[in-house]
N, C-alpha and C positions, 0 to 999 in steps of 0.2 A: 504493500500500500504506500503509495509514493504523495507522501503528506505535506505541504510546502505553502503556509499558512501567507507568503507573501503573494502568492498567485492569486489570492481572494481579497488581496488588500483593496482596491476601488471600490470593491462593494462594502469592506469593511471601513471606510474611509467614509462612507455616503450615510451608512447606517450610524457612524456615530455623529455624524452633523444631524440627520434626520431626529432623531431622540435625543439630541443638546435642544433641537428648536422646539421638540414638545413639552422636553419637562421646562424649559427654559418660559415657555409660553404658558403652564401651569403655576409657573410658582412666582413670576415674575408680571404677568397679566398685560396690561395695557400698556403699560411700560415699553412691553418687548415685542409689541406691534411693528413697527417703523422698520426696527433689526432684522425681522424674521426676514423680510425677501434676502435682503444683500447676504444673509450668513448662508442662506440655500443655496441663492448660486454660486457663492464662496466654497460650499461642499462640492457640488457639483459638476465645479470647477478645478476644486482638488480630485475630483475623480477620474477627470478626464488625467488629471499629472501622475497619478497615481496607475494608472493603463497605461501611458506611456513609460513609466519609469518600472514599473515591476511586471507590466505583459510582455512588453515590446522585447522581444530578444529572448522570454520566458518561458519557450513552445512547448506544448509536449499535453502528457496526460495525469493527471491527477486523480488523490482519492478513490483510489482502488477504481480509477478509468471513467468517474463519470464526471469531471471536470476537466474541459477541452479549453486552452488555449492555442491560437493559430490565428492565423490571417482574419479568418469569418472572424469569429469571435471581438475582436481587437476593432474590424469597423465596427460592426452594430454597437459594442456597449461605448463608443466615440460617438457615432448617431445617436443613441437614443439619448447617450449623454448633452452635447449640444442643442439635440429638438427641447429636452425635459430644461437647460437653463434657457433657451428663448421662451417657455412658458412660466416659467418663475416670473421672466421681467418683466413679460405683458399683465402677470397678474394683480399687483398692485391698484392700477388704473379702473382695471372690470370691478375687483371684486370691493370697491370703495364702497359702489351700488348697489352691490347684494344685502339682502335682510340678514342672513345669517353665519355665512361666510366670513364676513366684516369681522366678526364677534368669533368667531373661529381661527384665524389666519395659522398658529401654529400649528393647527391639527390638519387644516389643509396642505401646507408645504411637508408636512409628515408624511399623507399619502404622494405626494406627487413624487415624493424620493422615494417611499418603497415601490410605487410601480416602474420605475427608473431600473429600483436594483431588479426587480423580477425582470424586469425586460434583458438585462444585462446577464443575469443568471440561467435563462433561456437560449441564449446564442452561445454561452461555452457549457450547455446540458449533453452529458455522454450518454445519459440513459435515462429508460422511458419515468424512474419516480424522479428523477430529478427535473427532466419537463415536465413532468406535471406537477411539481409544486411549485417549480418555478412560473406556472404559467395561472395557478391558483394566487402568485403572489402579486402577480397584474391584475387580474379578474379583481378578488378580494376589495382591496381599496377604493377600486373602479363605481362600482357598484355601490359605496358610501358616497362618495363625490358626487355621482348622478344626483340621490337623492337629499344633498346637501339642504337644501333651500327646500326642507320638509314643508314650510306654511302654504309651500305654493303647489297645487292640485297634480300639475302637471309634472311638476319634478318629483314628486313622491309617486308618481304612476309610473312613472321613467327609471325610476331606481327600481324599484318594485317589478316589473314588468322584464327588467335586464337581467335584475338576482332569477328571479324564475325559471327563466328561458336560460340562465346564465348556470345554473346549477344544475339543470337538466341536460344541456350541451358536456358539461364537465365529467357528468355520470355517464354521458354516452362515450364520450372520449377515454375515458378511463376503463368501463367494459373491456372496449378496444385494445385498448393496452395489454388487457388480462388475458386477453385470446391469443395474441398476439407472444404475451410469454407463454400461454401452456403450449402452444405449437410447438416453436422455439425452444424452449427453457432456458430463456436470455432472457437478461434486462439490458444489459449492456448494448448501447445503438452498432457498435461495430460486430459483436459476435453476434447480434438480430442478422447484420447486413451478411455476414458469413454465412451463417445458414441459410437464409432467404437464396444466396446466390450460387450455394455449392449444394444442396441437397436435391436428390433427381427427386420432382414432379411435387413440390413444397408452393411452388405456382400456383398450381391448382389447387391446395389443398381448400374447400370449403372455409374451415373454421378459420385457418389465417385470411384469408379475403377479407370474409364479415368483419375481422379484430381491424384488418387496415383500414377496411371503407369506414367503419364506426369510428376509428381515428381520426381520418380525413372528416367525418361529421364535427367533430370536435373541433377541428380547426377552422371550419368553414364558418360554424359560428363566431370565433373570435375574429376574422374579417369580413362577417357580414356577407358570407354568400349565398346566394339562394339553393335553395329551399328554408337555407337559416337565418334567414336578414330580418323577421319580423320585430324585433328588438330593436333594431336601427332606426326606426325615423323617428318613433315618439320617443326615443332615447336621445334622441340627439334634436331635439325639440325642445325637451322638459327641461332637460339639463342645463345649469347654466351655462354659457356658451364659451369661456375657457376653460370649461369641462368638458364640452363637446371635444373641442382644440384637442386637448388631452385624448379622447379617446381615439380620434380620426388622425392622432400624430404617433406617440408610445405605443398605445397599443396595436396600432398599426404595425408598427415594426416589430413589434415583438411576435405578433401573430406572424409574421412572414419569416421572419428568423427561426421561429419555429419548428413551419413548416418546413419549412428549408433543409433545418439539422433533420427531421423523421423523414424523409425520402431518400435526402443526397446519404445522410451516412447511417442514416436505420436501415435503409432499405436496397440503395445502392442503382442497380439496375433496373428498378419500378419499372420501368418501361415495358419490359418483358412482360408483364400482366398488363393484360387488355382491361380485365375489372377496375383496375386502378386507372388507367387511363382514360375509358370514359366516364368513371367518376370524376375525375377531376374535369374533362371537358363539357359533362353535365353541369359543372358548379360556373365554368367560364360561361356557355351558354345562355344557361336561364339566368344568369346576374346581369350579363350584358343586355339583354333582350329587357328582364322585367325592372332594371334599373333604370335606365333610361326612358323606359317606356312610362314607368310611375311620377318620373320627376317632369315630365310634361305638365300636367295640370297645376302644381305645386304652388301656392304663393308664399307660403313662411320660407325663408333663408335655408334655416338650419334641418328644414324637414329635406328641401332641394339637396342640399349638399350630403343628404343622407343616401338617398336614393345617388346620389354622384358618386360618393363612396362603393354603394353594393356596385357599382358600372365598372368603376376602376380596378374594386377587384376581380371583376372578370376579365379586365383586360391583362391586369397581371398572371392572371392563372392560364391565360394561354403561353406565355413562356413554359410555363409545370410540364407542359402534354409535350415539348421535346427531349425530355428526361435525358438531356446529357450534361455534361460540366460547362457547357460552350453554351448553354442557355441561362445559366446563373447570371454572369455582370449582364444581360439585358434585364433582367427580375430588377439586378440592382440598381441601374439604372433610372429604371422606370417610378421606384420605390421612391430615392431620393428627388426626381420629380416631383411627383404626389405630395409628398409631404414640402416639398416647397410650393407650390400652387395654393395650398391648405394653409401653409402659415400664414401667407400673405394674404388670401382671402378671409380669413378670419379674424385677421388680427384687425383689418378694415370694418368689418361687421360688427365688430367689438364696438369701436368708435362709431360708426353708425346707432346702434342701437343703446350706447350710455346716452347722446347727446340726443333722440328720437324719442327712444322709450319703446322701442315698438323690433319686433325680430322678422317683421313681415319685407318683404321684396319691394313696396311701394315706399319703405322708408330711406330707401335709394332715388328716391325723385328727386330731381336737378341736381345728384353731384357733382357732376361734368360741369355745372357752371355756379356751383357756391365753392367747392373744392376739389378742383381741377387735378391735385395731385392725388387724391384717391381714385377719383376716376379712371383715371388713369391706367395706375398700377392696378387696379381694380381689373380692368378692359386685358389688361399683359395672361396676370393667373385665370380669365376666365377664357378667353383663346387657347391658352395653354391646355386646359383644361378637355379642352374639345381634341384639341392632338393637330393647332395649323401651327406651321411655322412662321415665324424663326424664334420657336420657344421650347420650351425645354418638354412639355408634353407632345409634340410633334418627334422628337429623337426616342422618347420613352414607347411612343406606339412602334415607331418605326422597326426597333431591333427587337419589343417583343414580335409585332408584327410574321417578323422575318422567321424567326425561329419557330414560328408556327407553320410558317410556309414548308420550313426545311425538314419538319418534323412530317411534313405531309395533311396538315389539320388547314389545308386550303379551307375550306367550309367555315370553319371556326374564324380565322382573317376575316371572311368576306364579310360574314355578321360582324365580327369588332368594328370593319372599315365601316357599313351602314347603320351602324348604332352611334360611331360616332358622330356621322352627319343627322341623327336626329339629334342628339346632344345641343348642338350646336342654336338648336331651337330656344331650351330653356335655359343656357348660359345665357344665350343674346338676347333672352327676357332683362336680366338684371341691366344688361348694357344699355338697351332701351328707355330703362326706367332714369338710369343718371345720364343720358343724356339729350333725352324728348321728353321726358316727362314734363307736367306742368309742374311746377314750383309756386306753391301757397306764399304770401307774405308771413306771416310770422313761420313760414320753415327758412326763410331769407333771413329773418332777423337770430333763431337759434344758429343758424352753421356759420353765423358772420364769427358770433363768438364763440364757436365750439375753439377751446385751445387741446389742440391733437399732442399730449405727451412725443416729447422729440424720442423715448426710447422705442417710441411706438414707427416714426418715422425710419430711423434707420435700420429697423428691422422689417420694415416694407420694403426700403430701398434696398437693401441688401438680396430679400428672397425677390424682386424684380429683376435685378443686373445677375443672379447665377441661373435663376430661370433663360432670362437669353444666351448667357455665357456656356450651358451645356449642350447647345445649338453653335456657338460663332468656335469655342474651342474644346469640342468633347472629347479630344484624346485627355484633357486630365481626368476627365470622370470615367471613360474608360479605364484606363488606367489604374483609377482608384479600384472602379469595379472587378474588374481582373485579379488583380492583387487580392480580393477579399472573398476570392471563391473555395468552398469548401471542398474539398477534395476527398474522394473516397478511400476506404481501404482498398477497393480493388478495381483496375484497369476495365470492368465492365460498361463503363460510361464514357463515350470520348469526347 
């Protein structure tokens, strides 16, 4: 058992700033309002130094093999790292306006680091209990945040409604697991992958099938695919809306990270099972098809970008259906997209709806001409969003796009390419709205004086300039992507 307590230091780095700022926020009260953001992303930030200084160069396996540090590993907890401190800074501003939050702040920056370290805990997971508690330790937290702002109907339905469906996904995925060891009699994702790859006609066997696709059920819920997305809108509705952020950012990656570790190094050569394959092109399908197709009527914001979500992850799950190593950095790619379209659009909806009051799509009327620079950037992430160029969801379609082609899942492209031009309908609702809409006189006189937090500006500007910049120069993002692919025990995937 190769034990080596500094390979855990980031997380053990995050977890003791996380529990300074609760008990610190316990015992010290209003006082230690102010402090709580800057000391969060002060951990955060030591977490990120903390990956680099005792991962980087630190490869290998851990804890009797179920703690992976490698490439994968080392991007995602750098990503979820950086996504989780741009949500610490934008939260200040939102949750000034919350009923209860306000009156909360340590217990809130508490969960938003443990779902950090779950998410971080999930991308170096060797085996099936270690994802899965790692991935109950995103869920968990998740699931209090949604229903933070108990007084209000809809967030209490939204918590309620996600624990539910969220505890039943968990049981189905864990089944999964159990089938999946007694076939086997692995826990370990590399000795799964060994057997799964050397044993004659273990392909076929019934009872392992059912444990994978019940697996894959599990995960579909954590990125909202269908048949498992009914969680998604009024969850990201209720929720307050840098909880939304939260869920459609961390838990995004964690949930792809994931999946990611349970195919590439659980399973290895998935490919070779057709069960597994059109499961996973069932989940691309019907996401692309009924996500797009529900976020047509939509006027609330948060419910649109819900059904935008279930979209994109079908568009990602068509990278999955070329099950080789050479389809990983387009996954990654497209990933790091996503979650910049979504920062920047929401961190604008944030501002929209403190100074409005209102999370409805009409409260976009006349931004184009009271504030031109949300407009704007606004106009950049919802383009993007749709997959036109010269922006960063335009390169993200493209090389999932490809890898779908290559894998032969032509069918599957055609529908992403015609789901995305209906997309393109209900983005270019919101662009309508800021820039024909009529504009009331007293909405003139509110956004004269809306004063926009400048942390909030430079974090729009920034996710605008790398959304075009992974279009004008994608060899660094390649590159990064590349570098960050997991790699199998065995030569079965090329």
């Amino acid at each position: 058992m190769n034990i080596d307590i500094f390979s855990l230091m980031p997380e053990i780095v995050i977890a003791f700033f996380a529990f300074f700022i609760l008990m610190a926020g316990v015992f010290m009260g209003k006082s230690f309002e102010k402090a709580a953001a800057p000391i969060a992303a002060l951990g955060l930030l030591a977490g990120i130094g903390s990956v680099l200084w005792f991962n980087v160069g630190r490869l290998g396996l851990f804890y009797n093999y179920t703690y992976s540090i490698e490439s994968f590993s080392i991007f995602f907890k750098i990503f979820a790292l950086i996504t989780s401190i741009i949500i610490v800074v934008l939260s200040p501003y939102y949750i000034n306006k919350t009923e209860r939050i306000k009156n909360h702040i340590s217990e809130y920056y508490f969960l938003v680091m443990l779902i950090t370290i779950g998410a971080m805990l999930i991308s170096s997971a060797n085996d099936l209990i270690m994802l899965f508690i790692s991935i109950e330790l995103v869920s968990m937290p998740t699931y209090i945040l949604a229903g933070f702002e108990k007084n209000n109907a809809k967030s209490s339905e939204a918590s309620l409604k996600y624990f539910l469906l969220g505890v039943l996904a968990s049981a189905i995925m864990v089944y999964g697991f159990s089938l999946v060891f007694g076939v086997t009699k692995e826990i370990n994702l590399l000795a799964i992958s060994e057997v799964f790859n050397k044993t004659n006609g273990i392909m076929s066997n019934p009872l392992l099938i059912t444990g994978i696709v019940m697996s894959l059920a599990g995960f579909a819920f954590k990125i909202a695919a269908v048949p498992f997305h009914f969680w998604a809108p009024d969850t990201y509705e209720g929720s307050p809306t840098i909880v939304t952020l939260t869920i459609t950012s961390i838990v995004k990656i964690a949930a792809f990270a994931g999946l990611l570790r349970f195919l590439y190094i659980g399973l290895g050569n998935y490919g070779a099972s057709k069960w597994i394959m059109l499961t996973l092109a069932g989940f691309s399908v019907l996401s692309m098809l009924l996500g797009n197709i529900s976020a047509l009527p939509q006027k609330n914001f948060k419910r649109l970008m819900a059904y935008s979500s279930i979209s994109h992850g079908g568009y990602i799950l068509i990278g999955f259906t070329s099950a080789s190593l050479d389809a990983q950095w387009p996954i990654l790619i497209y990933i790091m997209a996503y979650i910049l379209m979504n920062i920047g659009a929401f961190a604008i909806a944030m501002i929209v709806e403190n100074e409005t009051g209102s999370g409805e799509i009409s409260a976009f009327a006349g931004l184009g001409h009271l504030k031109p620079y949300l407009a704007i950037t606004m106009t950049i992430f919802l383009v993007s969003m749709v997959g036109l160029p010269p922006f960063a969801g335009f390169i993200g379609k493209l090389f999932v796009f490809q890898t779908g082609i290559n894998s032969h899942y032509i069918w599957l492209v055609v529908i992403g390419v015609l789901t995305s031009v209906v997309s393109l309908y209900y983005y270019m609702s919101i662009v309508k709205q800021m820039f024909f809409a009529k504009v009331e006189d007293s909405s003139v006189k509110v956004a004269t004086s809306i004063k926009i937090p400048v942390v909030y500006l430079i974090i729009i500007a920034i996710c605008a300039v790398l959304t075009l910049l992974m279009v004008i120069v994608p060899s660094i993002f390649i590159a990064l992507s590349k570098n960050a692919i997991t790699l199998n025990l065995f030569n079965f995937v090329k």
